[in-house]
Steps between C-alpha positions, in 0.01 A plus 500: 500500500809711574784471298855423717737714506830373370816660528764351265886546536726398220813651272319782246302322216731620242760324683668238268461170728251216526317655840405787285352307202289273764338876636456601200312229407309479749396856439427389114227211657353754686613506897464860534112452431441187730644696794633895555847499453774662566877462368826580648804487286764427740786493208624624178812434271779695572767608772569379814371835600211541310422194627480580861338850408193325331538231830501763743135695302307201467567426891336876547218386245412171625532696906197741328301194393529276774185576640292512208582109431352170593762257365878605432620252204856539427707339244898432561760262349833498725817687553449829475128479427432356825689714730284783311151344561624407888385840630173520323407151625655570865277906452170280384545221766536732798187685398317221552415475076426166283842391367510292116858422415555386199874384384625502188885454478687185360839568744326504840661237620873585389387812685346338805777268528805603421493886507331576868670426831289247743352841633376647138358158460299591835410781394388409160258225685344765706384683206366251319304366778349842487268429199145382576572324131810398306466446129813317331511393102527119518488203772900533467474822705224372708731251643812697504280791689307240782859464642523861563141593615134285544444321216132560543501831411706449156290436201634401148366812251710488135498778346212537211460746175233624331393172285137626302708561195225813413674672738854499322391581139602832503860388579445239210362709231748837472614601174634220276575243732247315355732370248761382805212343714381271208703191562756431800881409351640244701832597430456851700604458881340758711655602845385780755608571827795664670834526301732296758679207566255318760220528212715243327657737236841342458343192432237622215776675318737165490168292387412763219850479447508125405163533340567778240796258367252249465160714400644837351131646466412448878446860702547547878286838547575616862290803733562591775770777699841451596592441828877331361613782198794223435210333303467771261837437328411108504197592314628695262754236409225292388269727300436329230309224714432699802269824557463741769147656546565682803161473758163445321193659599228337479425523129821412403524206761148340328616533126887354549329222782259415179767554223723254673421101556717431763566681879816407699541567869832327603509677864686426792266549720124625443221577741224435192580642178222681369656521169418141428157491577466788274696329252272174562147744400667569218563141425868506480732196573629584807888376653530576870795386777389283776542782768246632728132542364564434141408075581192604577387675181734303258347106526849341246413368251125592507482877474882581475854402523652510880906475517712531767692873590778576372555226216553671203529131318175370617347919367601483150369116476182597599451796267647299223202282609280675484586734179553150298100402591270754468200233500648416912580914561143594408334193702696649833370826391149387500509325844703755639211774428259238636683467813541905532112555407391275771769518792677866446171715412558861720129461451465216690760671767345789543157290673783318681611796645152664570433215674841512706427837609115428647708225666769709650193773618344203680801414723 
């Protein structure tokens, strides 16, 4: 049998930002030798200017491959993101090609709601009801989505990671991190993800702030890039509990996600939050707002600790929780890689999505 021909639009894969890590790992499970495919970086950090140069050249590469493809699958969150993958999915839909969308931003609806005119909002309906297939993160965005456009063409699809743990060694084993892998330390807090206030920053910093009075030797370790520099000075006023990794690759992601016991992800608002179900394979207590997708990974209570957004109060009780009893932090860790082994496998999606595609062919 032929293999389809998928052509894939998304930011770059070096791209810091959760669409990129789902590509990539779907390339990790394998995709690209289920089906042929091609990628189209529609993205990369920078200028306003560079920006729209990189736009403007993937538009010319994905016009060149049009007619090679069977199925155009493009990724998109909102804002900005979504005005960019408008004219690939408006160029694939009037050539008559198989359209998979598949959304992955947490502010859609501030977006849809309160930053387009009744007209945008038109608009933004028409080219959703474009896709043959609609892929959202959780039932949240199911629902929120079948008000816009058919319900019956939006299916739930988390994102998933590699889970056969073979397959990560080599991040595991480098050097002497041996030593740091042996045993987690509850009293190291782990948090990655963009440097900004809607990421729940303010509110980490006052609960570590409370927390080092009370536990001196407790560590926040934080990666990730700054989108706010103002948080650079506030992190630097609190060195001595407080460090600054900059963005971890995926080596150095694996050793501080196994050094530490404990993930926090106090967002305002999340699509999914891939860093906790990464966090949960590695069998880390994970503490996650109740925004968005995180409900669905984080069961409270069973696998995790869910709090509401921006409560810095109800933030440090629940680390102070959960550093106190390590015998209750390393049960959620347990259940929590459970849960991701058997509901968040890429493995698992990646036969989902084969499947998707012979259905798409067929209609």
């Amino acid at each position: 049998m032929m293999r389809k021909k998928i052509l894939m639009v998304g930011p770059d894969r070096g791209v810091h930002g959760g669409i990129s890590a789902v590509v990539n790992e779907f390339y990790k499970a394998g995709l690209d030798d289920k089906v042929e495919l091609k990628y189209i970086s529609t993205m990369r950090e920078g200028s306003k200017v560079k920006k729209a140069l990189i736009a403007g050249r993937a538009y010319l590469d994905f016009l060149t491959k049009l007619g090679w493809c069977d199925i155009v699958h493009v990724h998109f969150s909102s804002d900005s993101s979504f005005v960019r993958k408008s004219f690939f999915i408006k160029t694939a839909y009037k050539h008559g090609k198989k359209i998979v969308l598949h959304q992955h931003g947490g502010d859609f609806i501030n977006y849809y709601e309160n930053q387009l005119s009744d007209r945008q909002r038109r608009n933004v309906k028409d080219i959703l009801s474009m896709g043959n297939r609609m892929l959202v993160l959780t039932s949240f965005w199911k629902d929120f989505f079948s008000t816009i456009i058919d319900g019956e063409k939006i299916e739930v699809f988390p994102n998933g990671i590699v889970t056969n743990d073979s397959n990560r060694v080599a991040y595991a084993m480098d050097g002497n991190t041996n030593a740091l892998l042996a045993d987690k330390d509850f009293t190291k807090i782990l948090f990655l993800g963009r440097i900004c206030r809607e990421k729940g920053l303010d509110e980490l910093l006052e609960a570590m702030d409370g927390i080092h009075v009370m536990i001196p030797e407790a560590k926040l370790y934080i990666g990730g890039i700054y989108e706010d520099e103002s948080y650079k000075e506030e992190f630097g006023k609190r060195s001595d509990y407080i460090t600054y990794l900059g963005w971890l690759d995926e080596k150095g992601k694996d050793m501080y996600l196994k050094k530490c016991g404990i993930l926090v992800l106090p967002s305002y608002f999340e699509g999914f939050g891939m860093t906790i179900i990464e966090a949960m394979l590695r069998e880390d207590a994970v503490i996650g707002s109740n925004v968005g997708g995180i409900p669905d990974i984080i069961e409270n209570r069973e696998n995790g600790i869910l709090i509401p957004a921006k409560d810095s109060f109800a933030l440090k009780n629940a680390l102070l929780e959960l550093i106190n009893d390590k015998e209750k932090a390393k049960e959620y860790g347990k259940k929590g890689k459970e849960k991701v082994k058997k509901y968040y496998s890429v493995e698992k999606n990646i036969e989902r999505l084969l499947d998707l595609y012979d259905r798409c062919m067929l209609e």
